[in-house]
Biotite code that builds the C-alpha atoms (Angstrom):
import biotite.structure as struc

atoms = struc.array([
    struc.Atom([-16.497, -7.703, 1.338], chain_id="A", res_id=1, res_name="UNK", atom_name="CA", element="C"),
    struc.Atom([-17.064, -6.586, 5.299], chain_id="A", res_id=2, res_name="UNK", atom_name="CA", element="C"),
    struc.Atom([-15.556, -3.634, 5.898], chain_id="A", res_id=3, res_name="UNK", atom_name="CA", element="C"),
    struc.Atom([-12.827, -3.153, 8.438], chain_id="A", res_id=4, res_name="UNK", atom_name="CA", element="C"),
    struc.Atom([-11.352, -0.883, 11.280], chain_id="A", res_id=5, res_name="UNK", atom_name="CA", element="C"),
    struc.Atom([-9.182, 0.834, 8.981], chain_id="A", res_id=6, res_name="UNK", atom_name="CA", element="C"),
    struc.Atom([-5.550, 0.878, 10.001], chain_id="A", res_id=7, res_name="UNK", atom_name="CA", element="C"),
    struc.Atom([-2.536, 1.627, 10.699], chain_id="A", res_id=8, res_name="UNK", atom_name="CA", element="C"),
    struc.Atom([-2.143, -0.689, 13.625], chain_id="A", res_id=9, res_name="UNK", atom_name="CA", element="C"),
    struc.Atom([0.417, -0.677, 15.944], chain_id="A", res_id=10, res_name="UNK", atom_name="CA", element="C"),
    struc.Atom([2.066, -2.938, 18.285], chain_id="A", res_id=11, res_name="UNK", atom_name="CA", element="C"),
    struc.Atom([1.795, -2.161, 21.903], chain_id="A", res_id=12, res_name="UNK", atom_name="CA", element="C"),
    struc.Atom([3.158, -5.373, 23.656], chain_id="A", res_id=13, res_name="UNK", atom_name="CA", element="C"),
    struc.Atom([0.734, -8.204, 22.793], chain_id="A", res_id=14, res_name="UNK", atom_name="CA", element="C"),
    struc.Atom([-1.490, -5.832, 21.484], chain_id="A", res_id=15, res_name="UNK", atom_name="CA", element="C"),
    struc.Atom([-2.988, -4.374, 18.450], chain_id="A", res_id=16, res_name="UNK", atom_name="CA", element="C"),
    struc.Atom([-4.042, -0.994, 18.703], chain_id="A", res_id=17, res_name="UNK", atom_name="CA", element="C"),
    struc.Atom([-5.641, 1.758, 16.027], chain_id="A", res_id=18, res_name="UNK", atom_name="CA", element="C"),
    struc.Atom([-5.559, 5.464, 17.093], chain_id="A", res_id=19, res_name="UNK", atom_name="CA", element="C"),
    struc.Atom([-8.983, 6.460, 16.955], chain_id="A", res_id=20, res_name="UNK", atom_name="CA", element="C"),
    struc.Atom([-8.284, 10.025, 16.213], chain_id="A", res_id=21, res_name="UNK", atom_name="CA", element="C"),
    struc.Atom([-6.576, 9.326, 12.431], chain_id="A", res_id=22, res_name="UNK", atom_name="CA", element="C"),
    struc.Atom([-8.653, 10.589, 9.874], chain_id="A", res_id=23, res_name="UNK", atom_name="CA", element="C"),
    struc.Atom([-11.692, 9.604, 8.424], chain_id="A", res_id=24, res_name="UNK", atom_name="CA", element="C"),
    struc.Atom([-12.591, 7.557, 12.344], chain_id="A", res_id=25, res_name="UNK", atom_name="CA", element="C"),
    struc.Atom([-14.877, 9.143, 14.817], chain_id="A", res_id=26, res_name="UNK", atom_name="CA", element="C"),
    struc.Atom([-13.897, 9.242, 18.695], chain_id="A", res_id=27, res_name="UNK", atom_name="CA", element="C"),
    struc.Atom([-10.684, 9.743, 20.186], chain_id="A", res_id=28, res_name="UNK", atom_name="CA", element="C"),
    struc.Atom([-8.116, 8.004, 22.226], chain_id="A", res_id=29, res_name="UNK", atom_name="CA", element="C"),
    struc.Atom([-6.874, 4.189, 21.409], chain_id="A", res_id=30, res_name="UNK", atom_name="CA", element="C"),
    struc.Atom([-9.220, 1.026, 20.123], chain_id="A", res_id=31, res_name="UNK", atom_name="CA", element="C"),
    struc.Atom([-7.736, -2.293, 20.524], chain_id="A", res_id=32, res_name="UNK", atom_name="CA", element="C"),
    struc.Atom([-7.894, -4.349, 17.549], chain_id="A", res_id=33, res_name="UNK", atom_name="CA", element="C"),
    struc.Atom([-7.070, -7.698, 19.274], chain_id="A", res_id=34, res_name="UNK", atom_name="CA", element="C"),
    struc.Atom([-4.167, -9.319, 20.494], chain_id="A", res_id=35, res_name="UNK", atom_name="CA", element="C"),
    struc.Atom([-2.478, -12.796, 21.954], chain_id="A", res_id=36, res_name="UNK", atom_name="CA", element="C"),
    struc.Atom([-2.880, -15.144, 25.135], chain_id="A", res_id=37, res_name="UNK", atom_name="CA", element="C"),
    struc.Atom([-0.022, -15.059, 27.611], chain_id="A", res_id=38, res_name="UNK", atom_name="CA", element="C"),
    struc.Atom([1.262, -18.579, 27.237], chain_id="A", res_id=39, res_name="UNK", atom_name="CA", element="C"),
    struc.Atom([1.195, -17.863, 22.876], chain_id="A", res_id=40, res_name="UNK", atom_name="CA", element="C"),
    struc.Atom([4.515, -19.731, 21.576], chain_id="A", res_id=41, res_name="UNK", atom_name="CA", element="C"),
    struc.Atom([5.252, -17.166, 18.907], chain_id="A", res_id=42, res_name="UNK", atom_name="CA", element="C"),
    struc.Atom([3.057, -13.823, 20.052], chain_id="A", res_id=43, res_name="UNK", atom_name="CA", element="C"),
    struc.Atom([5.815, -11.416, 18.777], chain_id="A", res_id=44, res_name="UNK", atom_name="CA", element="C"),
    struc.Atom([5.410, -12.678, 15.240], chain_id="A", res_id=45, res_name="UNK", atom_name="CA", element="C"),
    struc.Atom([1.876, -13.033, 15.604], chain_id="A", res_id=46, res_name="UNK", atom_name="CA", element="C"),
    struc.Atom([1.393, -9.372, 16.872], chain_id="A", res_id=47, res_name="UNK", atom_name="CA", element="C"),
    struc.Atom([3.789, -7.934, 13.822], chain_id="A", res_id=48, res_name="UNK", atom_name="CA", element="C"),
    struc.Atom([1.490, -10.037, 11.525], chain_id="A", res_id=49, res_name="UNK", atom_name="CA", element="C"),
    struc.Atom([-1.681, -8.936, 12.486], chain_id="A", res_id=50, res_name="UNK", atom_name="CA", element="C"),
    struc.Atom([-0.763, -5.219, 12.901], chain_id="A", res_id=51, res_name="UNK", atom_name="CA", element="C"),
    struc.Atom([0.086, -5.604, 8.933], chain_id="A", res_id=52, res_name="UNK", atom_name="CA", element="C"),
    struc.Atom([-3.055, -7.135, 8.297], chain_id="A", res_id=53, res_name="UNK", atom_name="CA", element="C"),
    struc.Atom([-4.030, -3.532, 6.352], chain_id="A", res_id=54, res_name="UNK", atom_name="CA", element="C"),
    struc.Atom([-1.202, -3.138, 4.701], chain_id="A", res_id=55, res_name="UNK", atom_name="CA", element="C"),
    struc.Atom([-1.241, -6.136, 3.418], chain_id="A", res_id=56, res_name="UNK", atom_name="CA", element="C"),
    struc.Atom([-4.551, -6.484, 2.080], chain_id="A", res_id=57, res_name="UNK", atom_name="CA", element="C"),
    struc.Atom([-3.419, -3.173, 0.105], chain_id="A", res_id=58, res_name="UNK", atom_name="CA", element="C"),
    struc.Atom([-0.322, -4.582, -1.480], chain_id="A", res_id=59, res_name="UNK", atom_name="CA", element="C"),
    struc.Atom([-2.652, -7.566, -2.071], chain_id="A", res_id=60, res_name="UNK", atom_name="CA", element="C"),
    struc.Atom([-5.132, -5.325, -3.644], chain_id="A", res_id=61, res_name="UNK", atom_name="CA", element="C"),
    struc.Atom([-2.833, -3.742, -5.525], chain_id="A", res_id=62, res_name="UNK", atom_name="CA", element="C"),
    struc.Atom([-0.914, -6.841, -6.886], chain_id="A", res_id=63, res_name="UNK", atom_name="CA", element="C"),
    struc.Atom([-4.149, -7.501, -8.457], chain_id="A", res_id=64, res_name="UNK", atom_name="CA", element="C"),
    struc.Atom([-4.684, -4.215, -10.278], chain_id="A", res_id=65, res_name="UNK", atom_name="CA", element="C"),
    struc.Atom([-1.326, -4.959, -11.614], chain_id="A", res_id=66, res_name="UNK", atom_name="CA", element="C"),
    struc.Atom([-2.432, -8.497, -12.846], chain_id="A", res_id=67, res_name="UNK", atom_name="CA", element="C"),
    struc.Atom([-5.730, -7.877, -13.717], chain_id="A", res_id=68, res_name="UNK", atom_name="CA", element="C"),
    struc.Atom([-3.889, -5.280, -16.047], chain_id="A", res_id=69, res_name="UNK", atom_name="CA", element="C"),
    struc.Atom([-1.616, -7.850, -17.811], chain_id="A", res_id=70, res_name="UNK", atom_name="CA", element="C"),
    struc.Atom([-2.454, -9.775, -21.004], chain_id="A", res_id=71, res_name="UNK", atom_name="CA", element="C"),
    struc.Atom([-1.298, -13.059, -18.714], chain_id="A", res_id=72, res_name="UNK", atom_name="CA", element="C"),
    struc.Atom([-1.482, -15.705, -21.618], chain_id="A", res_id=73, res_name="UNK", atom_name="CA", element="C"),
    struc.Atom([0.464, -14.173, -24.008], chain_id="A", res_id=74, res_name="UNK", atom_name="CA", element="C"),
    struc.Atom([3.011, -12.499, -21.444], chain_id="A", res_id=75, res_name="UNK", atom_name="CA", element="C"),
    struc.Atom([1.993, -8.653, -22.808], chain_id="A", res_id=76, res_name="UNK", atom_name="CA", element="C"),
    struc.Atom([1.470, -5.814, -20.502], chain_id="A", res_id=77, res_name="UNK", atom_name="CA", element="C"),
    struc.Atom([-0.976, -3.117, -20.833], chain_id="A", res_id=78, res_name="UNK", atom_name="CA", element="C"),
    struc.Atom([0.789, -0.236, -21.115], chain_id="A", res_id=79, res_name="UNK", atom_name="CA", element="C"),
    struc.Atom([-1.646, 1.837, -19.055], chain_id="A", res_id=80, res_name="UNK", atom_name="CA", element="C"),
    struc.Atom([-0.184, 0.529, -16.129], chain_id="A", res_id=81, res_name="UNK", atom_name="CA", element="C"),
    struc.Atom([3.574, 2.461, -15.779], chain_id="A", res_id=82, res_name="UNK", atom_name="CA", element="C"),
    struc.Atom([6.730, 0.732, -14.838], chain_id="A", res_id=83, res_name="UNK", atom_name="CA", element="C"),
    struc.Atom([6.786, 3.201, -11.883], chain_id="A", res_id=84, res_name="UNK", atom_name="CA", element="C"),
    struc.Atom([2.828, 1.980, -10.644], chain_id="A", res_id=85, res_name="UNK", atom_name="CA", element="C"),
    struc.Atom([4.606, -1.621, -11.409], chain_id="A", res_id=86, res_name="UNK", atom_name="CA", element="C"),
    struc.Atom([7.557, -0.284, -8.547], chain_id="A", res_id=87, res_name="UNK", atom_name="CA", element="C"),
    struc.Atom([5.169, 1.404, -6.084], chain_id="A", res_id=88, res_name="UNK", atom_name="CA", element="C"),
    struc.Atom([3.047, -1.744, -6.035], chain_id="A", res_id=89, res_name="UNK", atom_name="CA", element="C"),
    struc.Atom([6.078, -3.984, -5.448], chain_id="A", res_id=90, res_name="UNK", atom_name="CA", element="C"),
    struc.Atom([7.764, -1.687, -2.960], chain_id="A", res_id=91, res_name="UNK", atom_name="CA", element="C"),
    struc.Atom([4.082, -1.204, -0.715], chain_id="A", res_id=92, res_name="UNK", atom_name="CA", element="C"),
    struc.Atom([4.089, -5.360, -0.695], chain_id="A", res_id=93, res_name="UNK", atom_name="CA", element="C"),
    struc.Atom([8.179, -5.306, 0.461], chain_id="A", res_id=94, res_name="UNK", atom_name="CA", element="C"),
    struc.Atom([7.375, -2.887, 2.851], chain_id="A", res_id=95, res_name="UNK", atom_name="CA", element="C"),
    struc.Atom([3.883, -4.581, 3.931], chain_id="A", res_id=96, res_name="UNK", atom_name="CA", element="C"),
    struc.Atom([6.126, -8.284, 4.229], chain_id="A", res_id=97, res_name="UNK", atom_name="CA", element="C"),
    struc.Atom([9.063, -6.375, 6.139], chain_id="A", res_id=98, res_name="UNK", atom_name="CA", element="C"),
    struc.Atom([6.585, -4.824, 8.680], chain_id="A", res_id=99, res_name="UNK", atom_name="CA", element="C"),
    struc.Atom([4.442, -8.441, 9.610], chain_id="A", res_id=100, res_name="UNK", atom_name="CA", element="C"),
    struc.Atom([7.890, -10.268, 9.912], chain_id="A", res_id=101, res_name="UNK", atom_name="CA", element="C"),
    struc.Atom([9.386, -7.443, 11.653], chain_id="A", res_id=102, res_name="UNK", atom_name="CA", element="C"),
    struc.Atom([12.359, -7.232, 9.025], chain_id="A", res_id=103, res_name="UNK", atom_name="CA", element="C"),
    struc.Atom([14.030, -3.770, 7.730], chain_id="A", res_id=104, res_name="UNK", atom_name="CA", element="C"),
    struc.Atom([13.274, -3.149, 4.646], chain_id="A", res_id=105, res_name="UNK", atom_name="CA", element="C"),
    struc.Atom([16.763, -3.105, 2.478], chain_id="A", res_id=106, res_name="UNK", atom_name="CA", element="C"),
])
């Protein structure tokens, strides 16, 4: 898997930005990420979406840790895996979803 610019993103009108000065990334000031055209129908929601693109691929990440820890077939859990990990994964992908549809999280 390619590596990527590591995030958080942020929003800055139609753009995605990364602050250059967070740990572990060299340099200073702003690097844009990407962003949307002008005439873009939906360019809010496509902003919010792509800004989460790290957080998501996290909760995604994590999700699978959580199913690769399951006995799927025979609906049994590995109990290495803690009903609070099971809470924490759930609540980064809430949070992850609220943030690229631009929702609160309840």
């Amino acid at each position: 898997m390619a590596d990527h610019t590591p995030g958080p993103w942020t929003v800055n009108g139609r753009v995605i930005e990364q602050d250059v000065s967070a740990p572990g990334v060299a340099g200073y000031g702003v690097y844009c990420i990407g962003g949307v055209d002008d005439d873009a129908p939906h360019w809010e929601a496509d902003v919010r979406l792509m800004a989460a693109a790290p957080e998501l691929l996290a909760a995604c990440q994590a999700f699978v840790l959580l199913i690769d820890s399951c006995e799927g077939i025979r609906g049994r859990f590995d109990l290495s895996l803690s009903r609070r990990d099971a809470r924490l994964f759930t609540a980064q992908a809430l949070a992850a979803i609220a943030q690229a549809t631009g929702e609160a999280t309840s």
